[in-house]
VOKOLMI-781832 format. One record per residue (C-alpha): residue in one letter; chain; x, y, z. Coordinates in steps of 0.25 Angstrom, whole numbers. Layout:
N
A A X Y Z
...
This chain:
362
X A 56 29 39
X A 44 30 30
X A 36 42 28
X A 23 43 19
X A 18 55 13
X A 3 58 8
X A 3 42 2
X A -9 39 -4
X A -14 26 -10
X A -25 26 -18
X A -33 14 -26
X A -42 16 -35
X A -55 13 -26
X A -46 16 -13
X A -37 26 -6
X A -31 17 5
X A -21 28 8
X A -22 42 7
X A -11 54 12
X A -7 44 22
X A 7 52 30
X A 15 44 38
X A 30 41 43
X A 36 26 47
X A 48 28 55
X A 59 19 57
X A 57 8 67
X A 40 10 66
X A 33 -3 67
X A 19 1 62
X A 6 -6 61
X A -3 -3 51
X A -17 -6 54
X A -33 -2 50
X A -46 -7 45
X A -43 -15 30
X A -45 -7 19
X A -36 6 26
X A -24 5 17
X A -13 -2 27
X A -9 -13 16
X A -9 0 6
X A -2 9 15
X A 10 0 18
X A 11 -6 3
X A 13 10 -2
X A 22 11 10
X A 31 -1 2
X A 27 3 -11
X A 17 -9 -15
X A 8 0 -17
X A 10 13 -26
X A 6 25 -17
X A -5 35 -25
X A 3 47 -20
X A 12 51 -7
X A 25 49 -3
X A 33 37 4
X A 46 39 10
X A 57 28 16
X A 67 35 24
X A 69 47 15
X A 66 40 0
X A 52 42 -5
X A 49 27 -11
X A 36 34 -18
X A 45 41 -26
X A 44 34 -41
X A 58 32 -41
X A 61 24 -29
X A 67 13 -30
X A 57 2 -24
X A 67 -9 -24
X A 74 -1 -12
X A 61 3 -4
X A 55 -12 -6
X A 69 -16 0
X A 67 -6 13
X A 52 -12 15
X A 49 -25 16
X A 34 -30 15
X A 25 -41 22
X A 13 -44 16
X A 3 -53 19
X A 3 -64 10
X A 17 -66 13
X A 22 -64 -2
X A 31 -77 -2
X A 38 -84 -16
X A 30 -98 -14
X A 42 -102 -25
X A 52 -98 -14
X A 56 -105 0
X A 54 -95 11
X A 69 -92 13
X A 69 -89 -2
X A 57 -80 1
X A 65 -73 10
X A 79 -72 1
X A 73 -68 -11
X A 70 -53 -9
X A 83 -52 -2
X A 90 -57 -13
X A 82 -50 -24
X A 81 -36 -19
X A 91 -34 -9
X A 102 -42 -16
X A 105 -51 -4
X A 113 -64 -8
X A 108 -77 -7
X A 115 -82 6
X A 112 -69 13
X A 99 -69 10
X A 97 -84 15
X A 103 -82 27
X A 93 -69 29
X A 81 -78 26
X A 86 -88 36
X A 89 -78 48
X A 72 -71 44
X A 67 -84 43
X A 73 -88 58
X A 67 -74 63
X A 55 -76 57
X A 52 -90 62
X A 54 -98 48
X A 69 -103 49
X A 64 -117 45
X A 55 -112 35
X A 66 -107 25
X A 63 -118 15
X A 49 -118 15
X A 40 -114 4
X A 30 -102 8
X A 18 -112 5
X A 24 -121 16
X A 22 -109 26
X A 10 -105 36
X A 4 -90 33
X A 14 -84 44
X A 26 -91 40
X A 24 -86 27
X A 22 -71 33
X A 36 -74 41
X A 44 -78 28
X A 38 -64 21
X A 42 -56 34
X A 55 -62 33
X A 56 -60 19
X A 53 -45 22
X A 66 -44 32
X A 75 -51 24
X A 74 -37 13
X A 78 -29 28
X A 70 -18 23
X A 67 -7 32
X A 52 -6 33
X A 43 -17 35
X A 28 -18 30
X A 19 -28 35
X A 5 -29 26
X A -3 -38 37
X A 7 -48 39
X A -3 -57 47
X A -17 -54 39
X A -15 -68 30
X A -11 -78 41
X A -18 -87 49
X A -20 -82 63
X A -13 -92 69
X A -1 -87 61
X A -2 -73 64
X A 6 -72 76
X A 19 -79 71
X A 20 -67 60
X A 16 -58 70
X A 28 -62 78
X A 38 -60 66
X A 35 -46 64
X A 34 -43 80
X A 48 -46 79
X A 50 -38 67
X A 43 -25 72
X A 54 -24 83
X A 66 -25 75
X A 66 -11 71
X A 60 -13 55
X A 52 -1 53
X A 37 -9 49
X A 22 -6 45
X A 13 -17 47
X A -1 -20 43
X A -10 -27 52
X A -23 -32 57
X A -17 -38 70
X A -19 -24 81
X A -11 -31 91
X A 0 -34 83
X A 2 -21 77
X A 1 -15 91
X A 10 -24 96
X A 22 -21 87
X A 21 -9 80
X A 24 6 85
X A 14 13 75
X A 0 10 69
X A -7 15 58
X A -19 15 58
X A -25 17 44
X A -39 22 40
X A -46 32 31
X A -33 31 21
X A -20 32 29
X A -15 31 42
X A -28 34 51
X A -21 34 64
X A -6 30 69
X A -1 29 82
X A 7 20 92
X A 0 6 96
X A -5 11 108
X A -11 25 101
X A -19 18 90
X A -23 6 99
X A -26 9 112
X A -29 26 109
X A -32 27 93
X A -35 41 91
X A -47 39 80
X A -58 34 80
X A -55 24 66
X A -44 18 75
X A -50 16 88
X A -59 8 81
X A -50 0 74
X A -40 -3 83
X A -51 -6 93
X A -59 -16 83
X A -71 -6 84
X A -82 -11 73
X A -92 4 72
X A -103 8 68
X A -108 21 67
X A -124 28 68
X A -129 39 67
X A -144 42 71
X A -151 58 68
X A -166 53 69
X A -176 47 78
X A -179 39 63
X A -167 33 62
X A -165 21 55
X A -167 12 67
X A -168 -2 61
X A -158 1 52
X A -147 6 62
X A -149 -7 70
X A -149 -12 56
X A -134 -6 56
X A -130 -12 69
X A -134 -25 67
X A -126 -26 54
X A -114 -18 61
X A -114 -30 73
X A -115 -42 62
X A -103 -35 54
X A -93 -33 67
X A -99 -47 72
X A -104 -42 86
X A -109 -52 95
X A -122 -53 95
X A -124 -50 109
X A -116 -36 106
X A -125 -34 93
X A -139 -35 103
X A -131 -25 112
X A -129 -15 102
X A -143 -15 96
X A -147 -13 109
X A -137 -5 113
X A -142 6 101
X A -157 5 103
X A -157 9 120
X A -144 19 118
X A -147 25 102
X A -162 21 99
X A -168 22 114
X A -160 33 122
X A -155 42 111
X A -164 42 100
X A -177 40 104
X A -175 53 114
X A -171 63 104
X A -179 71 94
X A -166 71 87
X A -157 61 89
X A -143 64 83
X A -133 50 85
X A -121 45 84
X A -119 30 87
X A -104 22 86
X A -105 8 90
X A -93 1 92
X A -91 -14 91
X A -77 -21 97
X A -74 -32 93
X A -61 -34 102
X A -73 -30 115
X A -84 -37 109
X A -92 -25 114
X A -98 -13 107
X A -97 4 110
X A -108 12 108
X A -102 27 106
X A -115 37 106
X A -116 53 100
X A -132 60 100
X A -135 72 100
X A -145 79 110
X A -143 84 125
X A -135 79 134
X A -141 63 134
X A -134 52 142
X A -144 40 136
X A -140 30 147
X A -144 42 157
X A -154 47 151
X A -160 36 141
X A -171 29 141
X A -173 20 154
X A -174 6 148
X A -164 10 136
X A -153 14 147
X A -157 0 153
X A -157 -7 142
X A -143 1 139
X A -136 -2 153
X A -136 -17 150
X A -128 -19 139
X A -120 -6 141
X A -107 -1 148
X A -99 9 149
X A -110 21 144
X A -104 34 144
X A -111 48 141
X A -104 61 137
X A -109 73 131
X A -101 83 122
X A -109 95 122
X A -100 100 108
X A -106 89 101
X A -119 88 93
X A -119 73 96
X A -116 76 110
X A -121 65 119
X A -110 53 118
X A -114 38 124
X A -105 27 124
X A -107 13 130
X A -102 1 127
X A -108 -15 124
X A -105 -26 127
């Protein structure tokens, strides 16, 4: 079990990880994903000690291995470690890449550590690649050998740093595979990964990280198919937003189309879907909401996905109750009712923004 305490992580342009509280258990095969830049690399490398936490507390079963005088020889041998670019001694064949940490820190003969090597290699797919060299090896096959390497130490807790982000596609799969099988031996293991469906497929937690730690965790079914925050759905959904607010009838009208033009080259929207949305906001923002209040008070959240190809409009103004593809204008709601579906109005009468629209394109 790993437990961590108030860890903290802090560069000196950059706080990745800040009062991050959370416990492994035995057995948990977690998946660690998020937007670059979240600290997911970081938190796993302070997990294994790679990185010096700034402050806080890491415990392995009931040894604090934050504690100055750890002995990091022992916690290095209880966690083993993936990285992406492998890691391999091009001066070593790829048996010997294997026998080596065996030997050096866990004390293992040379014979037993051979005969080790030999039975990873087989599990791993790479039995008749023991006297290679690494640079005679694809991306994946080099990802394997480092897998194997990591089990031949038997450590406890595996960590995974995007095992897959530095091969080819075509390569992805085969180390995929490996640690499939791995995942259901029992090893307690954190994996980082871009790859959603992968890390649903295997894992029994995922954390997702944001805004300095661990934004949200949950079962593969809770962050993927009901995430309870907002940040998550739309990650885990491949939601690219963008965000107006309009409190004038002056309101910067070239440049808020301005904005969604640049927001739709950026995300790559197809240009059809672009026209839609441009559209879409003069009849529904411009036309019918607008251009009928003294006052307008607006919040606009447009939501591109890239999984749908097709974009949500979700809509909050102020004002009485308004339903604008009720009571809009007559050509807008027109205009609107080709290139819409689903509209739906509701009003909340607690809210100062308490007319809600949302329709989707596309």
């Amino acid at each position: 079990m790993i437990r961590i305490e108030n860890l903290k992580k802090e560069y000196p342009n950059a706080i990745p990880l800040e009062n991050v509280n959370v416990t492994i258990n035995n057995g948990d095969v977690i998946s660690v994903i998020g937007p670059s830049g979240t600290g997911k690399s970081t938190l796993i490398r302070c997990i294994n000690l790679l990185e010096k936490p700034t402050s806080g507390r890491i415990f392995l079963d009931d040894t604090e291995i934050t504690d100055p005088g750890c002995n990091l020889q022992e916690v290095h041998k209880k966690m083993g470690m993936v990285f992406q670019s492998f890691n391999l001694f091009g001066h070593m064949t790829v048996v010997e890449n294997i026998m080596a940490p065996a030997m050096d820190i866990l004390g293992k003969g040379a014979q037993e550590a051979y005969d080790e090597a030999m039975r990873l290699l087989r599990t791993v797919g790479l039995y008749d690649k023991a006297l290679s060299w690494p640079d005679e090896l694809s991306g994946g096959q080099k990802q394997r050998v480092a897998i194997a390497r990591t089990l031949a130490m038997n450590p406890d807790v595996i960590l995974l740093d995007e095992p897959t982000s530095a091969l080819d596609p075509t390569m992805v799969g085969e180390v995929q595979a490996v640690i499939r099988d791995l995942a259901s031996s029992g090893k307690t293991m954190m994996i980082v990964t871009h790859e959603m469906s992968f890390a649903r497929a295997i894992s029994n937690r995922i954390f997702f990280m944001d805004e300095g730690g661990i934004y949200e965790e949950g079962t593969p079914e809770e962050i993927f198919d009901n995430p309870k925050k907002e940040k998550t759905r739309r990650f885990v959904k491949r939601l690219k937003v963008i965000e107006i607010d309009i409190d004038s009838k002056t309101y910067d009208y070239l440049g808020t189309q301005s904005l969604i033009e640049d927001y739709c080259v950026k995300n790559q929207v197809p240009y059809k879907l672009a026209k839609q949305i441009h559209l879409a906001f003069e009849e529904a923002v411009h036309q019918c909401i607008v251009n009928t209040m003294d006052k307008p008070m607006v919040h606009l959240s447009i939501e591109y996905s890239e999984e749908k190809e097709n974009a949500a409009f979700v809509l909050w103004y102020g004002g009485e109750q308004y339903d604008l593809f009720e009571d809009g204008d007559e050509i807008s709601v027109s205009i609107l009712k080709k290139i819409v579906r689903d509209e739906k109005y509701s009003r909340d009468d607690n809210k100062e923004l308490g007319n809600n629209v949302v329709f989707c394109i596309g």
